[in-house]
C-alpha positions as CSV (number, residue, x, y, z in Angstrom):
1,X,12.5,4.0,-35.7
2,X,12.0,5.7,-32.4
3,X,12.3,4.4,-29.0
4,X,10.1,4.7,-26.0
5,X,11.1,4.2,-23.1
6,X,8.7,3.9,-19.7
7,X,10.1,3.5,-16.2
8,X,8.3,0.6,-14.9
9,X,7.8,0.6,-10.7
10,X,7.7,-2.9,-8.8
11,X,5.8,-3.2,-5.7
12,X,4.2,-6.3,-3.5
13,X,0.7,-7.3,-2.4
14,X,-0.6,-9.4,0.2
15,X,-3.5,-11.6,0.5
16,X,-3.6,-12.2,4.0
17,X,-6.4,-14.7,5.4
18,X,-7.8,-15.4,8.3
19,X,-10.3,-17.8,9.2
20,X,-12.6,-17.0,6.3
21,X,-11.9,-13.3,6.3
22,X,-9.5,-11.5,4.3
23,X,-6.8,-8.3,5.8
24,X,-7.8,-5.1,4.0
25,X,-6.4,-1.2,4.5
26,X,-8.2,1.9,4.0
27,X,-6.0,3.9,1.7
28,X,-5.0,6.8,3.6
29,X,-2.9,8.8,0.4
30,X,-3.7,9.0,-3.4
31,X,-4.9,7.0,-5.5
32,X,-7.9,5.5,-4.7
33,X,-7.8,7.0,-0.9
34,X,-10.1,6.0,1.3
35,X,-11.0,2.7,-0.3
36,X,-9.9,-0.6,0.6
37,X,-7.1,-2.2,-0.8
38,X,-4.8,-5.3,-0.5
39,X,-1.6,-4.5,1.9
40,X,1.7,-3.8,-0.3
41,X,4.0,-1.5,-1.3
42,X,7.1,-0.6,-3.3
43,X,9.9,-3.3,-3.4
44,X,13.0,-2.0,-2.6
45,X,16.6,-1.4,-3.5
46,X,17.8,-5.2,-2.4
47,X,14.9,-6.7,-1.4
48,X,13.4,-9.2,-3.4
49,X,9.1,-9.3,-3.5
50,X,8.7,-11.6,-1.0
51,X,11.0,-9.9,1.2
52,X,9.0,-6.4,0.1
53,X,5.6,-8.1,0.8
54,X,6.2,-9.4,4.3
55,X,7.7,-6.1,5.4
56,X,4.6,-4.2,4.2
57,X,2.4,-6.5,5.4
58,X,4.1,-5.5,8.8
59,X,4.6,-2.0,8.5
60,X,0.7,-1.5,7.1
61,X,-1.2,-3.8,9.3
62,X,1.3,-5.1,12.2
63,X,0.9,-8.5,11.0
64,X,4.1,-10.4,10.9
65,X,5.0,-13.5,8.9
66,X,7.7,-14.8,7.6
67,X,8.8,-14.1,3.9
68,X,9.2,-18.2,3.3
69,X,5.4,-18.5,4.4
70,X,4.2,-16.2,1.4
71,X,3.1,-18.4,-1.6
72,X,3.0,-16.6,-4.9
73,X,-0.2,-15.7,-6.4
74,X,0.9,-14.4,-9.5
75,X,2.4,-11.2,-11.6
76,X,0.4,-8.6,-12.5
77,X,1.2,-6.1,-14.9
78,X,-1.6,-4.8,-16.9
79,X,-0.3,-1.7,-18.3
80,X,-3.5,0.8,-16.8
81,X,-3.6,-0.8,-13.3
82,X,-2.5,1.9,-11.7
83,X,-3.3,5.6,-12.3
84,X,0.3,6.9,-11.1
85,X,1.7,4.8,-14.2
86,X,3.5,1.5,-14.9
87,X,3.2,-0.3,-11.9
88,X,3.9,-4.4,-12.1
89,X,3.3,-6.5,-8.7
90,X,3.8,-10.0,-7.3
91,X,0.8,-10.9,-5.4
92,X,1.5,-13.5,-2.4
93,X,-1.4,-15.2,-0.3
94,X,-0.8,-16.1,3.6
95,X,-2.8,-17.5,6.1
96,X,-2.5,-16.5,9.7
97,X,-3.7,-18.3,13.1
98,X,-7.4,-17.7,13.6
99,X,-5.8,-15.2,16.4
100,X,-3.8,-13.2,15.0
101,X,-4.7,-8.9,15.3
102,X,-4.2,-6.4,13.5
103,X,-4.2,-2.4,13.7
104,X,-3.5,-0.1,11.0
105,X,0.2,1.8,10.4
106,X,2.4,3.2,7.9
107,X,-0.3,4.4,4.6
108,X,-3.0,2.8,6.2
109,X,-5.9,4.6,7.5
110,X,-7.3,1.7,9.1
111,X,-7.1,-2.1,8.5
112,X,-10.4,-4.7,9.1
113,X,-10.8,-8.2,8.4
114,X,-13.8,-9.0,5.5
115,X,-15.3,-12.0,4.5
116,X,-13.1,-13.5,1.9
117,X,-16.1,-14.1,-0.7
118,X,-17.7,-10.8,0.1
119,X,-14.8,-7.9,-0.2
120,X,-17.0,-5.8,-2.8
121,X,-14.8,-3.7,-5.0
122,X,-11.7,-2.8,-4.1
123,X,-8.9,-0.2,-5.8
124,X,-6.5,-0.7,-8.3
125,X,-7.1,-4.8,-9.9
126,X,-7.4,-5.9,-6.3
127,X,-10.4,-7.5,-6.5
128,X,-8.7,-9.8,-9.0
129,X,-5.9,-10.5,-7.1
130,X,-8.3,-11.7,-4.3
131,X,-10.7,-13.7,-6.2
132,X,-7.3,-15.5,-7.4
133,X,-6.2,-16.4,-3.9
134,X,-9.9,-17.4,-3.3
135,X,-9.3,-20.1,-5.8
136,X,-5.7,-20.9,-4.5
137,X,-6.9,-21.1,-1.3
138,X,-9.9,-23.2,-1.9
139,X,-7.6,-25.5,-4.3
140,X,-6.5,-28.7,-3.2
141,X,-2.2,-28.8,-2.8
C-alpha cells in the first residue's frame, strides 16, 4: 500500500456586514488578483481561527472587532478550492455599527462595501461562503 501524504494549509475568512452591505477586498497578489474576495488569511503558529480572522479582518480592511464577536459560519474544505493547493477555512460572520469605515491594507488592493444579496461572483468558493451568512444572518437566533 502506498501512502500519500498532502500538506494541508489553514486560513480564516470574514463575512463582515454592514447595514445591508457586505466588506469585500480587491485581491492585490495571485490567485484570483484583482477580483473581490472575502477578507482572510493564513492562521497562524498559536492562534486559533477566530483569533486569525479578526486580525486579518484588521490588517486587510482596518476593521476591528473582537474575536468573541465572530460567529462561525462553517468549515470549508473542498479539496480544489483553491488553486495554490489544499487549503481548509473557518468562515466567521460579523456585523459592524452602520458607521463603521473601512480602507484597504495589508494584500488588499482596495476594500468596498456591496450589497449583501448582490456581490456577483467572487474568487475562490466565496460566493458560497456569503450566500451562507446571507442565510445566517437573515435566520432567526
Amino acid at each position: 500500500m502506498t501512502e500519500t501524504f498532502e500538506t494541508i494549509r489553514y486560513t480564516a475568512d470574514v463575512v463582515c456586514i454592514r447595514g445591508g452591505a457586505v466588506l469585500l477586498i480587491e485581491r492585490g497578489w495571485p490567485p484570483h488578483k484583482g477580483q473581490l474576495a472575502l477578507p482572510g488569511g493564513h492562521v497562524d503558529p498559536g492562534e486559533t481561527s477566530r483569533t486569525a480572522a479578526a486580525r486579518e479582518l484588521l490588517e486587510e480592511t482596518g476593521v476591528r472587532v473582537d474575536a468573541d464577536d465572530l460567529t462561525l459560519i462553517g468549515i470549508y474544505d473542498t479539496p480544489d478550492r483553491d488553486p495554490r493547493g489544499r487549503y481548509v477555512t473557518a468562515a466567521y460572520l460579523v456585523t459592524v455599527p452602520d458607521d463603521t469605515t473601512a480602507q484597504a491594507g495589508d494584500d488588499a488592493a482596495a476594500i468596498r462595501w456591496t450589497p449583501l444579496d448582490d456581490t456577483g461572483s467572487l474568487a475562490f468558493d466565496h460566493s458560497d461562503i456569503v450566500a451562507a451568512a446571507r442565510r445566517r444572518h437573515h435566520a432567526p437566533f
